[in-house]
C-alpha positions in Angstrom: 100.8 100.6 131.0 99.7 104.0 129.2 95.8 104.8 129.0 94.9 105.3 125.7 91.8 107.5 124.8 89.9 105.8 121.9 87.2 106.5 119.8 85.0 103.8 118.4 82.8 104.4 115.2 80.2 101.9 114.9 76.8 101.0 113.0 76.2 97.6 113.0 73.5 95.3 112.8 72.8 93.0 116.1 75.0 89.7 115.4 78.1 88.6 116.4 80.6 91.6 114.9 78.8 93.8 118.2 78.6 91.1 120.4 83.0 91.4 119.9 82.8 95.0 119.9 81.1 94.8 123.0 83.5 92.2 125.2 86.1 94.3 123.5 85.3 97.4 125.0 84.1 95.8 128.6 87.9 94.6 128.7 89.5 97.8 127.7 87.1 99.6 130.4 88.6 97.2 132.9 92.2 97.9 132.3 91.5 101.8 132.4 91.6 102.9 128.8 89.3 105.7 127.9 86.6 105.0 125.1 84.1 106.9 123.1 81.7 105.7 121.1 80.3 107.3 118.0 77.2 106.1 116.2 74.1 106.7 114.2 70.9 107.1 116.4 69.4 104.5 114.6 71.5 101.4 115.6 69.7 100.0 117.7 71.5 98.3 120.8 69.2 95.0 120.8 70.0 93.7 123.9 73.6 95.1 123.7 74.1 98.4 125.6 77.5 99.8 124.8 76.8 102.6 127.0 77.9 100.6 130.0 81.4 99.8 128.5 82.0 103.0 127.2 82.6 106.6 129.3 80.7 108.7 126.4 78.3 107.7 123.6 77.6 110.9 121.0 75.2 110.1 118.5 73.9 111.5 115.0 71.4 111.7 113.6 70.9 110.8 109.9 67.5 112.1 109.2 64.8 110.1 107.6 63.6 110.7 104.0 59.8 110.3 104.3 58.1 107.3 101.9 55.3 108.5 99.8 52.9 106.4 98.3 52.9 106.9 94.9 49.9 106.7 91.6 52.4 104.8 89.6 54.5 102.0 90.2 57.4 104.1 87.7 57.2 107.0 90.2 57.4 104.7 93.3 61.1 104.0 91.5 62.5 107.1 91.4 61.0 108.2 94.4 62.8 105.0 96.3 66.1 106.3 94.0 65.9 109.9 95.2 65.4 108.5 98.8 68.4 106.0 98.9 70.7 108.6 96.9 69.9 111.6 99.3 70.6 109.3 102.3 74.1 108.2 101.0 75.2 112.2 100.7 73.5 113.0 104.4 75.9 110.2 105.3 78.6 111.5 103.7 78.2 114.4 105.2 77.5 113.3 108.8 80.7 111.5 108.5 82.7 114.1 107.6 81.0 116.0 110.8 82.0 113.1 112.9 85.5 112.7 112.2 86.6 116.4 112.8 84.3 116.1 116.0 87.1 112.9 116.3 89.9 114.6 115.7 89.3 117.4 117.7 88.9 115.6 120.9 92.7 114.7 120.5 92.2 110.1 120.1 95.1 108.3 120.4 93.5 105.9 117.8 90.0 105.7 116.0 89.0 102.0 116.1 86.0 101.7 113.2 84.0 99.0 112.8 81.6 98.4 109.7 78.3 100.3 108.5 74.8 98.7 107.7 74.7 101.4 104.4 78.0 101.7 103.0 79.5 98.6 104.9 83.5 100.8 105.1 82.0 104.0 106.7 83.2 107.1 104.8 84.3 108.4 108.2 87.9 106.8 107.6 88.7 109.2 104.5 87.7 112.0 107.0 90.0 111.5 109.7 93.3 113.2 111.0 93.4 110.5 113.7 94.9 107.7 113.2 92.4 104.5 112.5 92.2 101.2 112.8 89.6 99.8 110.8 88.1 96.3 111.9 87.3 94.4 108.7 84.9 91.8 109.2 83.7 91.1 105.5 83.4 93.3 102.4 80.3 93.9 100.2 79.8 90.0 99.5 77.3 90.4 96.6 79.5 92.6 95.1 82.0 90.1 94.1 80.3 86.5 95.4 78.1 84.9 93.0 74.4 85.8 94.1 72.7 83.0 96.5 69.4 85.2 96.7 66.7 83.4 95.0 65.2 84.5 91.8 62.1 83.7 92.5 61.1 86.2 95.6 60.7 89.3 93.4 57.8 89.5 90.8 59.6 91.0 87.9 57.5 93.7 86.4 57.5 94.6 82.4 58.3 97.9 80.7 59.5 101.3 81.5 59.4 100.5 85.7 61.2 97.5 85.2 64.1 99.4 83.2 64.0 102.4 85.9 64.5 99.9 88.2 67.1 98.1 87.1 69.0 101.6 86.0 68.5 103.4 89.6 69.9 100.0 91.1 72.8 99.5 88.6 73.6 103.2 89.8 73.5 102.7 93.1 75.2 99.6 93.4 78.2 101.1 91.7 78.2 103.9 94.2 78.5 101.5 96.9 81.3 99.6 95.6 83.2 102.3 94.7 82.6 104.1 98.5 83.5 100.5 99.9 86.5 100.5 98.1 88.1 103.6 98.4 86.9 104.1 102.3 88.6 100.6 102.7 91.7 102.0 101.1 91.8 105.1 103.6 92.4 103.3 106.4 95.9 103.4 108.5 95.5 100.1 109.5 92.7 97.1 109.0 92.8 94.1 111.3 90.6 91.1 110.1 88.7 88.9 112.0 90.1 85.3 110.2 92.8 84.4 107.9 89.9 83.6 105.4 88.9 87.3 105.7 92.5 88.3 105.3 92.7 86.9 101.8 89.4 87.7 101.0 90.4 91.3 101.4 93.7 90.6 99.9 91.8 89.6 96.5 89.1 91.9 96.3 90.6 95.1 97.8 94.5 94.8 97.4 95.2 95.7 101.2 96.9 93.6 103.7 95.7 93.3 107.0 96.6 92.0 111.0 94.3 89.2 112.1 92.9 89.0 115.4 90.4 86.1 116.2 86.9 87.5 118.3 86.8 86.1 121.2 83.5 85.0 123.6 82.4 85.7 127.2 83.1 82.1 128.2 81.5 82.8 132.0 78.3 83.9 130.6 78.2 81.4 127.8 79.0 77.9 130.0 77.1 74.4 130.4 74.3 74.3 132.3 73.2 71.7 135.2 70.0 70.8 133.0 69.0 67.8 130.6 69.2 68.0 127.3 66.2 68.6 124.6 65.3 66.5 121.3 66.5 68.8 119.2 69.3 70.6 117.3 70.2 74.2 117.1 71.1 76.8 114.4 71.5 80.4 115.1 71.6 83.2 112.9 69.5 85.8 110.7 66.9 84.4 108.8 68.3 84.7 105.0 69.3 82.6 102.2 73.3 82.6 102.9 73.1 80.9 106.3 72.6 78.1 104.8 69.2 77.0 106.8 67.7 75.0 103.9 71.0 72.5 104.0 70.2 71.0 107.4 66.5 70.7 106.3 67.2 68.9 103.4 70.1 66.6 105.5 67.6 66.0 108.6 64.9 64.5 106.2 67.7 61.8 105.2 67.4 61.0 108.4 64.8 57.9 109.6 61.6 60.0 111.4 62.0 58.0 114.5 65.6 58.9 114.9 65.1 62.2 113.7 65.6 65.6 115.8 63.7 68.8 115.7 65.2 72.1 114.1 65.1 74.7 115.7 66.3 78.1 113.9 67.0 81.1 116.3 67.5 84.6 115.0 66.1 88.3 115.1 62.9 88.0 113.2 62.2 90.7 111.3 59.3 91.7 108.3 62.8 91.0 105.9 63.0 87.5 107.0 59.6 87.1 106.4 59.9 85.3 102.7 62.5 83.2 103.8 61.1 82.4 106.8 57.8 81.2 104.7 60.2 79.3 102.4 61.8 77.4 104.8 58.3 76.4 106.5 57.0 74.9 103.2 60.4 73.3 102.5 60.2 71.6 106.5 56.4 70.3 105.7 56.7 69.0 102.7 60.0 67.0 103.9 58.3 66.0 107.2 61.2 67.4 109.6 59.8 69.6 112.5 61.1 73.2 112.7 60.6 75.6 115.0 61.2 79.4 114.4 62.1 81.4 117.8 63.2 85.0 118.3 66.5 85.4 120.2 66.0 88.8 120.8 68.2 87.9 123.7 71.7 86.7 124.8 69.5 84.3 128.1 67.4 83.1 125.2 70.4 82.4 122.8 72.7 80.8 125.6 69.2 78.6 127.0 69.2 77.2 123.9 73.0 76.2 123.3 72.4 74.2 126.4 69.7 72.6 125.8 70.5 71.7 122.0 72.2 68.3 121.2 74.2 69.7 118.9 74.8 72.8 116.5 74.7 73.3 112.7 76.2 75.2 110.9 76.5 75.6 107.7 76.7 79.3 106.2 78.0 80.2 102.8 81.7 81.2 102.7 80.9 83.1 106.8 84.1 85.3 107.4 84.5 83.4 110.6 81.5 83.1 112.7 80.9 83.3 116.5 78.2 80.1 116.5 80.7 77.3 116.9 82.7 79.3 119.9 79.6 80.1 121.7 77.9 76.8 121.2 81.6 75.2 122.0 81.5 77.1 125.2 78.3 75.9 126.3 79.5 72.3 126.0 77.5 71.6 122.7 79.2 70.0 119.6 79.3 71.9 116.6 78.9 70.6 113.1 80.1 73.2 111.2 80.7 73.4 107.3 84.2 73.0 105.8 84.6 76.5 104.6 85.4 80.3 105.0 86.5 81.0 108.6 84.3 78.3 110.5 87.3 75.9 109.3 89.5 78.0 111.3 87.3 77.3 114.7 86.3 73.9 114.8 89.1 70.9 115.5 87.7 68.1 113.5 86.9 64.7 115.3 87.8 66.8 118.7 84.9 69.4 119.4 82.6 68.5 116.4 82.9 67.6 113.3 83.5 70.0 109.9 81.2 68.5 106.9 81.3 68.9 102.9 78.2 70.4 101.5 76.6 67.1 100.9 73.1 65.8 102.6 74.3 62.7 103.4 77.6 63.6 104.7 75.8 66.0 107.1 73.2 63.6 107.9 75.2 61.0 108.9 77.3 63.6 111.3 74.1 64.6 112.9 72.5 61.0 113.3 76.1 60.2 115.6 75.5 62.6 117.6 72.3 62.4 118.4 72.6 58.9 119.0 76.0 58.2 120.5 75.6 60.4 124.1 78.9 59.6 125.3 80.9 60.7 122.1 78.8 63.9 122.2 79.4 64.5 125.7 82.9 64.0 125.2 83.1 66.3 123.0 81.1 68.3 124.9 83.8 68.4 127.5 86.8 68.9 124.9 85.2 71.9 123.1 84.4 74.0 126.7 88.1 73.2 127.6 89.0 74.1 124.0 87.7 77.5 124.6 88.5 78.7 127.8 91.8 78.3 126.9 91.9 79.8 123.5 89.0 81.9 122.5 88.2 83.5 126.0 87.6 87.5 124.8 89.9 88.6 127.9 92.7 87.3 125.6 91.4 89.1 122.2 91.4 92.2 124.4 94.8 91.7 124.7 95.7 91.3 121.4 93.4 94.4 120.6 94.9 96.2 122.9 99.0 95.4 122.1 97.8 96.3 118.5 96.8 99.7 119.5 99.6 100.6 121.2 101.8 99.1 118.3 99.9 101.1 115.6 100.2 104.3 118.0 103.8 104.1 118.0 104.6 103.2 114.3 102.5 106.8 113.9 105.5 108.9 113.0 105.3 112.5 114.5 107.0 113.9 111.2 105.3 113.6 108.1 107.3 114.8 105.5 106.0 115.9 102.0 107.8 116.3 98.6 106.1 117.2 95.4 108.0 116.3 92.2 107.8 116.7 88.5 110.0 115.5 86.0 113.5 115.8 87.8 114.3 111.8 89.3 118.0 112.8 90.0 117.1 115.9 92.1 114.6 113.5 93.8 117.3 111.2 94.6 119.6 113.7 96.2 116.7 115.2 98.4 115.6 112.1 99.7 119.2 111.5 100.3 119.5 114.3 102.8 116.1 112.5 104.6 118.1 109.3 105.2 120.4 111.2 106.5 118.9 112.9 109.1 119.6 112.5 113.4 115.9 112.4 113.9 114.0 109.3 113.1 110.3 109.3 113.9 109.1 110.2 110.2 107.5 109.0 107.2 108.1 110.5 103.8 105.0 111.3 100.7 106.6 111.8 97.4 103.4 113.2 95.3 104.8 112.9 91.6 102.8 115.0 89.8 102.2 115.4 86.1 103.7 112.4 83.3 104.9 109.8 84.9 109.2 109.5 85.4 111.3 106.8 87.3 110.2 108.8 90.3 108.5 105.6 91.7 112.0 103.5 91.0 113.5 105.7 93.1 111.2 105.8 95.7 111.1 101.6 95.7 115.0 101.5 95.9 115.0 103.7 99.0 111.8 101.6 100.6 114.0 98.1 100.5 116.9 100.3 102.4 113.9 100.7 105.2 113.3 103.9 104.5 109.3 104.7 105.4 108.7 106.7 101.9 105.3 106.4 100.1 105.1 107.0 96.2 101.4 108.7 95.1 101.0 109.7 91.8 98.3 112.5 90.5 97.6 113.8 87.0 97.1 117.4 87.5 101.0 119.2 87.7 100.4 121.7 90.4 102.6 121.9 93.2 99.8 122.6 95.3 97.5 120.5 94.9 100.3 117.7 95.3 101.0 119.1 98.3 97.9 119.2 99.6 97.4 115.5 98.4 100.4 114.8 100.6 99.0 116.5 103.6 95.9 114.5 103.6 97.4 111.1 102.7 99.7 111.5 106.0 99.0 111.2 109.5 101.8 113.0 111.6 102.0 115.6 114.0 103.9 117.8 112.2 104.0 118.6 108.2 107.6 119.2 106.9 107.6 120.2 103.0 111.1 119.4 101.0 111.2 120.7 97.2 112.4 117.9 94.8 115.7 120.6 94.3 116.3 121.3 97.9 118.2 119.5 100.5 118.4 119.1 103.9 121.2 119.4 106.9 121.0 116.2 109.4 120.1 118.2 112.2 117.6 120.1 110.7 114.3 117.8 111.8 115.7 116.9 115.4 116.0 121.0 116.0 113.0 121.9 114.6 110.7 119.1 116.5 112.9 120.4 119.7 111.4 124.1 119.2 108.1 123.1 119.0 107.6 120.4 121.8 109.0 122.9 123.7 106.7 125.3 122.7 103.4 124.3 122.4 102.4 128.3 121.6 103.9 128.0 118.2 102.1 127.1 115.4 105.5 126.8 112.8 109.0 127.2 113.0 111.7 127.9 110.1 115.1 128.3 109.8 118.2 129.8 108.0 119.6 128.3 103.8 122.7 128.3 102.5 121.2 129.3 98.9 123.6 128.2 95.8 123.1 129.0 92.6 122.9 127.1 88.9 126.4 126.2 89.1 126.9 125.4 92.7 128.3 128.7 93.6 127.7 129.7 97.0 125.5 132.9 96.7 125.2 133.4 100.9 122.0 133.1 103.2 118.8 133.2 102.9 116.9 136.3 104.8 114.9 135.5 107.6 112.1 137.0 109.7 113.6 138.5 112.4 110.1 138.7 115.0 107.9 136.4 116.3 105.3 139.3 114.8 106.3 138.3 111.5 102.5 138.8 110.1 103.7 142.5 110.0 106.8 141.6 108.3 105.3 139.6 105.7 103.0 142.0 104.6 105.5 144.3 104.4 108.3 142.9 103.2 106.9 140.4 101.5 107.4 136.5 101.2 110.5 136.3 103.2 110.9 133.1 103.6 113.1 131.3 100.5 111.4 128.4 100.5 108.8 125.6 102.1 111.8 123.3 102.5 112.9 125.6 105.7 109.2 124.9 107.4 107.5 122.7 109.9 104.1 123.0 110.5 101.6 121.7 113.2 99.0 119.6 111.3 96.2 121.2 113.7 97.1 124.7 112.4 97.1 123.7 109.1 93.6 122.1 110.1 92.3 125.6 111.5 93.6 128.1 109.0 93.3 125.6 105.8 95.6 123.9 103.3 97.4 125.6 100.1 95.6 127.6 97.9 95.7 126.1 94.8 94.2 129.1 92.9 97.9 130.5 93.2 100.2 127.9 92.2 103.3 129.8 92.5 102.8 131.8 95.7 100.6 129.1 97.5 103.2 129.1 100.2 103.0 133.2 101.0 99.3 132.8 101.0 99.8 129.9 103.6 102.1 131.7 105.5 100.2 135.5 105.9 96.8 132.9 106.8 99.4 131.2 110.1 100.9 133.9 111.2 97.4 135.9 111.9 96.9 133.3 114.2 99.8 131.5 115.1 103.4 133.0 116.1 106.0 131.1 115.3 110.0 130.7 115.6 113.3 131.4 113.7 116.2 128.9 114.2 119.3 131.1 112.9 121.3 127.9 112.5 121.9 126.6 108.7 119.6 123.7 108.6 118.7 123.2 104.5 119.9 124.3 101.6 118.4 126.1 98.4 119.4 125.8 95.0 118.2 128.4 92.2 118.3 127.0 89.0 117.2 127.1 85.5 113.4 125.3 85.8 113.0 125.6 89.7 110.0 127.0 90.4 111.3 129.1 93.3 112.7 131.3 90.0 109.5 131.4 88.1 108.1 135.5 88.7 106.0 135.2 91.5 105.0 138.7 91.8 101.7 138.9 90.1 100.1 136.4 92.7 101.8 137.8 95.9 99.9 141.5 94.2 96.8 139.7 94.2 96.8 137.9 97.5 98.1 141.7 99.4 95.1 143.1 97.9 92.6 141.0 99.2 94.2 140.2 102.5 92.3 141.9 105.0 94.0 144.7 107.7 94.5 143.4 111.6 95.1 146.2 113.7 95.3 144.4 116.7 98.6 143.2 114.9 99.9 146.4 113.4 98.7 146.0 109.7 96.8 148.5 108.9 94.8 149.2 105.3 97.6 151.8 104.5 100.4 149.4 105.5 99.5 147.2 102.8 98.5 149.9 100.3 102.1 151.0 100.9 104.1 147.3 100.1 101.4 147.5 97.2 102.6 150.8 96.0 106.3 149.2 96.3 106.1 146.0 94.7 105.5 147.7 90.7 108.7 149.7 91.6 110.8 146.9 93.1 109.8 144.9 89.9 111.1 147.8 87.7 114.3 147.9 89.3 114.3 144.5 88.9 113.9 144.5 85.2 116.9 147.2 84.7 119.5 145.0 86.4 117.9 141.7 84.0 118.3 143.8 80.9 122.0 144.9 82.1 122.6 141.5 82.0 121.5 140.9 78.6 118.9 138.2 79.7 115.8 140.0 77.5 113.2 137.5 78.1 113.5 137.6 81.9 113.5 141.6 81.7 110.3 141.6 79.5 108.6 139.7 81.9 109.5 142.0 84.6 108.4 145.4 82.4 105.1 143.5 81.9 104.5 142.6 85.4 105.6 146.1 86.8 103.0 147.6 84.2 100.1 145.3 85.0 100.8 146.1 88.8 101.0 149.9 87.6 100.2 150.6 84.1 101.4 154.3 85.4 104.6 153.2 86.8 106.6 155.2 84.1 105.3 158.4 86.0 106.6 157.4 89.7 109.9 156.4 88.4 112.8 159.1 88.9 114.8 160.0 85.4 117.4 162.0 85.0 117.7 163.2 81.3 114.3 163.0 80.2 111.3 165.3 82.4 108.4 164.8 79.2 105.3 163.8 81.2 105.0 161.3 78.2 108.3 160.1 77.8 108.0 158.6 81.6 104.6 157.3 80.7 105.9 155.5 77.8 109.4 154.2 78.2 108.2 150.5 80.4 106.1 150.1 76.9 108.4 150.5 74.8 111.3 149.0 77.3 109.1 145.4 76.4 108.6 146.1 72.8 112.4 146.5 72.7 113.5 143.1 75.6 111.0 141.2 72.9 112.9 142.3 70.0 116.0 141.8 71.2 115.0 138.4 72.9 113.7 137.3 69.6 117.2 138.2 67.9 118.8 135.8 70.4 117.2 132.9 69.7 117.3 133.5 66.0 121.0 133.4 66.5 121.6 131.0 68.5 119.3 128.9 66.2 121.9 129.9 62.9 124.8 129.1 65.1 123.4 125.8 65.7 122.5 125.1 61.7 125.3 123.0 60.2 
């Protein structure tokens, strides 16, 4: 089997979601697969050191924001605001650091697991790499009704009160939205229960994989010791386990027959109140209740064996580890009859699942702790239950087949087309994608601007099995959509269609040829058969002729017809930058002077695409203004022959070209176009009158004058067109 290189992202709490992240890893070290893991500096291994199932740890570090003590208690608030709010952009920040140190260290796959701050890490939006992200539950108080108790907080009256409830109003908002979005970014997300599948389903709209955690079944196992009077609940200190349940069944229970609780968990000043709570509740009901600190795995297992049995009865729990561990220890579990714990415990086999009702749970508990030879039984039944289904050797696998399946469905051609308001076009270029010899690509239609049946389209060509994705964005700029449609896809290689264009069927498999071949070359084009408005055939596009072609493009110009003849590699475009969306029309010539300083690249002479010029494509709009301003702020290279003079001299040439061009236009009676010409030759050149050779005419101010008055006269003219084509129209 291939080794995969993988990097893990990670800031969790201690709990169960690292204890699977770390017999994850142990069993992907043992089969030889490469992992790195990437964390904060200030999550804290607890008794869990990934370092040993992992070749590399880097960590960040987020920086502190220093607490100040404060006069007042209204200044204390917007301190705490300030605090929490410059944290959440450091983070964002370090993220974005983190994933481009990801991606470039060359991952197969990212596997990101949740953060204690913004629960999805922002790190996800970041990333090149393809990601996997591994979902175990979604900011619960966001869309859960709220089991914190009211009474915990002393309200406070007046102005702090308001600032407080305004700074965490805004706050919240900025968590949800980060969850939500981050959550959306992700390539792939594999849950950890079916529960949590349609959990995420109905809060997020994303479908996910489901892959049960798994436990270390030789380190938790029975033990050759007697059991203890009492029964055993695991987990953090806090309202949502459920703690005060079990209290309030156990005093249902007679005091003679009645076991102790004991409550295991990391102990910490924020379980304090709880804690305290939970106490009073115990003594005024007479049950006996022990608090311990499993700061542990020994301690946690000790107690599993010891225990008679195991409660558990958390609010809605994604899925739980407690009932597999205690299972594998030979301990019944009683376990509520919701969320995910339904999915672990076999009812009447290993334990028992329970209502939320006292007596119901009372009664459960009483047979257990009475009956030894049905709880022994069961005992027996649940350790078999999980060595044969919930050992973490066989979650590995799974992990690991899911890995390799999302690595392959990675298409090495990502292929982006930005459209506007022309469907039928659409249809026809997408055509010539279908039709293509090569296979391994996915297809980003960015509709930009109003919306059209673009999205129709798109949906008809999906149910043929076509991997096309529709995204739509307000702003109708070429550019931007393309650059929309580069960071929405995850290939190798970019290749950009225009909605107008076309392409051959060979013209992927040749290009992808060239540059796995070639792992020199940054980007590779080819030749067009261009056709005019009517379909005529009007011959070739040019081509560069030299692997030196920044030389040629500065001095000949944009050269290249079109981005439709183009493939890219995604990690040049991640060196030298994305489209420029300052020049919406000659973004590509921009694109293309910024690879070829740095990259050479490679001409196939072959036919591969072709280009249509027609009335509307934006390949005819006058790009000449922008290409003037990008020459003249492009800087000179002499190591590659482009000197300060070289591009003095295209500039120098450009105004005259443009002149030219505006004489052969107003030969062929199309005024508008020629007017725009004279005006772009003059604002290139307001002198260009004087470096144009006439024949009749030598006046010093005759030269100066004609390009003004060639405009005044196109517009006239142009004007007269339309005013008779609008009388020829009038009935």
């Amino acid at each position: 089997m291939t080794s995969m290189r993988i990097a893990v992202y990670h800031n969790l709490e201690p709990g169960g979601a690292k204890r699977h992240l770390s017999n994850v890893l142990r069993c992907l070290k043992e089969r030889d697969h490469k992992t790195d893991i990437y964390t904060l500096s200030d999550s804290k291994d607890a008794g869990l050191p990934l370092e040993t199932v992992a070749r590399n740890v880097y960590e960040y570090n987020l920086g502190e924001s220093k607490e100040r003590l404060l006069p007042f208690y209204s200044l204390e608030v917007i301190a705490e605001f300030s605090r929490r709010l410059v944290m959440l952009i450091r983070l964002e920040k370090l993220c974005k650091k983190i994933a481009r140190d990801i991606d470039q260290r060359n991952y197969d796959i990212v596997y990101v697991h949740h953060c204690k701050y913004t629960q999805t890490p922002s790190l996800i939006r970041f990333l090149k790499t393809p990601s996997i992200l591994c979902w175990h539950e979604g900011l619960r108080w966001a869309y859960e009704r709220d089991f914190c108790r009211k009474n915990f907080e002393t309200r406070r009256a007046g102005l702090s009160n308001l600032l407080k409830s305004i700074s965490t109003w805004i706050l919240v908002q900025i968590q949800i939205v980060l969850d939500r979005i981050n959550t959306k970014a992700a390539d792939h997300i594999v849950s950890n229960s079916y529960f949590s599948r349609e959990t995420l389903y109905r809060v997020y709209g994303q479908l996910s994989d489901v892959i049960y955690p798994g436990i270390d079944t030789e380190r938790f196992r029975p033990a050759a010791q007697p059991r203890e009077n009492f029964i055993f609940s695991p987990g953090r200190i806090e309202y949502k386990k459920g703690y005060e349940w079990i209290l309030r069944a156990l005093a249902k229970i007679p005091a003679p027959q009645r076991p102790t609780l004991v409550l295991g968990g990391f102990l910490s000043h924020k379980a304090t109140r709880e804690a305290n709570y939970l106490k009073k509740l115990a003594q005024s009901k007479e049950v006996n209740l022990q608090l311990v600190d499993l700061s542990s795995d020994e301690k946690l297992i000790s107690h599993y064996q010891r225990a008679l049995a195991t409660v558990y009865l958390p609010y809605f729990e994604p899925f739980g580890l407690v009932p597999l561990e205690s299972m594998a220890c030979g301990t019944p579990v009683i376990g509520i009859r919701e969320g995910g714990v339904r999915e672990t415990i076999l009812d009447g086999q290993v334990g028992f699942l329970v209502d939320r009702d006292e007596n119901q749970i009372a009664h459960r508990i009483s047979r257990l702790v009475e009956d030894k030879e049905l709880r022994e039984r069961m005992g027996v039944t649940a350790r078999k239950y999980c060595v044969e289904n919930w050992r973490y050797e066989l979650t590995a696998s799974r992990v690991e087949e899911f890995f390799l399946k999302c690595i392959r469905q990675t298409p090495r051609v990502s292929i982006v087309i930005p459209t506007y308001t022309r469907p039928q076009l659409l249809r026809r270029a997408i055509a010539s994608i279908q039709a293509q010899t090569y296979k391994d690509y996915d297809v980003w239609v960015i509709q930009n601007g109003p919306y059209t049946e673009s999205e129709e389209i798109v949906e008809g060509f999906k149910k043929e099995g076509l991997p096309i994705h529709y995204h739509h964005i307000r702003r109708a700029d070429p550019s931007h959509a393309r650059n929309v449609g580069i960071s929405l896809s995850k290939g190798e290689y970019i290749a950009f269609l225009d909605d107008d264009d076309e392409w051959l069927p060979e013209k992927l498999a040749k290009q992808v040829e060239v540059l796995d071949q070639n792992p020199s070359l940054g980007w590779v084009t080819c030749q067009a058969d261009v056709y005019g408005p009517n379909g005529e055939d009007l011959g070739r596009a040019p081509i560069l002729e030299h692997p030196d072609s920044f030389r040629e493009l500065v001095s000949y110009g944009n050269m290249i017809y079109s981005l439709s003849l183009t493939m890219i590699r995604r990690k040049c475009l991640d060196e030298v930058g994305l489209f420029n969306e300052r020049y919406p029309i000659a973004s590509d010539y921009d694109l293309y002077l910024r690879l070829a300083r740095k990259f050479k690249f490679a001409t196939l002479r072959e036919r591969l695409a072709k280009y249509y010029r027609h009335a509307g494509s934006a390949s005819n709009n006058l790009t000449w203004q922008e290409e003037i301003k990008i020459l003249r702020k492009l800087r000179p290279e002499p190591s590659l022959e482009v000197t300060q003079e070289l591009i003095q001299s295209h500039l120098r040439r450009l105004p005259v070209w443009l002149y030219n061009k505006a004489s052969v236009t107003l030969n062929q009676r199309d005024y508008y176009g020629a007017a725009q010409c004279f005006l772009l030759a003059i604002q290139s050149d307001p002198f260009i009158g004087l470096r144009m050779r006439w024949s009749r005419h030598a006046s010093q101010i005759y030269r100066l004058i004609k390009p003004y008055l060639a405009v005044i006269y196109c517009l006239g003219q142009s004007l007269l067109q339309l005013n008779r084509a609008k009388v020829a129209t009038t009935p």
